[in-house]
N, C-alpha and C positions, 0 to 999 in steps of 0.2 A: 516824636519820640516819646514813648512811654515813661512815666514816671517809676523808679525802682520800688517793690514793695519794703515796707517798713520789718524791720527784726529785730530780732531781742537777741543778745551774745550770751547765753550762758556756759556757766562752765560745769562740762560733763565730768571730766577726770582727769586723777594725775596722767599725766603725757607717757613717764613709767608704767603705769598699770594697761598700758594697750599694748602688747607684745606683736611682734611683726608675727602675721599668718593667723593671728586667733579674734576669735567675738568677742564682744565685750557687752552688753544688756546693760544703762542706763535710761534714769526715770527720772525726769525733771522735773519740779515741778513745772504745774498747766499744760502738760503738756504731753501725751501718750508715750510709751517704750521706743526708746531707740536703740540703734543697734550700732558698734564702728567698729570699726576694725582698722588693722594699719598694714599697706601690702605696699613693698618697695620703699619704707619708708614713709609715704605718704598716708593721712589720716581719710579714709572714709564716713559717713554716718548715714544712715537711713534706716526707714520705719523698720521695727521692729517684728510687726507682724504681717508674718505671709497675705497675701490677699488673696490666695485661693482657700485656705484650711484653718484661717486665725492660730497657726501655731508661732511659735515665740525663733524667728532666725536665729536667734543670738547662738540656739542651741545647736543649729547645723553645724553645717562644716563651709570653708573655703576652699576651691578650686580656682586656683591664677583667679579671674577678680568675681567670678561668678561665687554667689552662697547657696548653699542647697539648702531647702528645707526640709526639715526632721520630721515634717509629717507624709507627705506623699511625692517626696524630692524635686518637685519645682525647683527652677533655680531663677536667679535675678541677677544682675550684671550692679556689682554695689557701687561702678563711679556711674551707672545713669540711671540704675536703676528698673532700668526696660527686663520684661520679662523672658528669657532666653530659654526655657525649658519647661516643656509639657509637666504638670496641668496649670503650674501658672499661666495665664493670658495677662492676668493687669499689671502695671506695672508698681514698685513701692517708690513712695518718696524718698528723694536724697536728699540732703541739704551740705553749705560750707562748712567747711575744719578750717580750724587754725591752732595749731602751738604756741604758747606765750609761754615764758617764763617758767618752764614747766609742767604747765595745764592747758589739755585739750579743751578748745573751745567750738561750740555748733549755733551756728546762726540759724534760730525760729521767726518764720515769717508770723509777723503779729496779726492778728486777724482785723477788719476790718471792725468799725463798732456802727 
């Protein structure tokens, strides 16, 4: 059995500030744009930028769980992340959410040194 990779817990945003059905573009530190969003209640988060056109997701739109992108409408499936629509092929990174206390939190895998 493999050993779990290691992560850092940071906290992206108030838990308030993610509205059901909308982006939200967070910038952590060390650590490139992310993007969440909250669909059914549940918190999303993954890379921020398209992997076909380096445009910024956060600015698309939501369709049930897929985002489109706002440069040449690729979509991505934001709970796996897998690429669902032409011209995307690659897929973007997701990572875990969590609520505490009022604050959205997204676990970064650390990188190895």
């Amino acid at each position: 059995m493999a050993a779990s990779a290691e992560v850092r817990k940071i906290a992206a945003c108030a838990a308030d500030a993610l509205e059901e059905g909308c982006l939200l573009k967070v910038e952590p530190p060390g650590h490139s744009a992310l993007a969440l969003c909250r669909i059914e209640g549940r918190i999303h988060a993954f890379d921020d930028t398209c992997t076909h056109g380096e445009a910024s997701l956060s600015d698309g739109e939501l369709f049930g769980e897929d985002v489109v992108c706002p440069f040449h409408s690729g979509t991505f499936c934001v709970l796996t992340g897998a690429a669902t629509g032409y011209p995307a092929e690659q897929p973007v990174r997701v990572y875990r959410t969590s609520e505490e206390n009022g604050t959205v939190f997204v676990e970064i895998p650390v990188a190895a040194t």
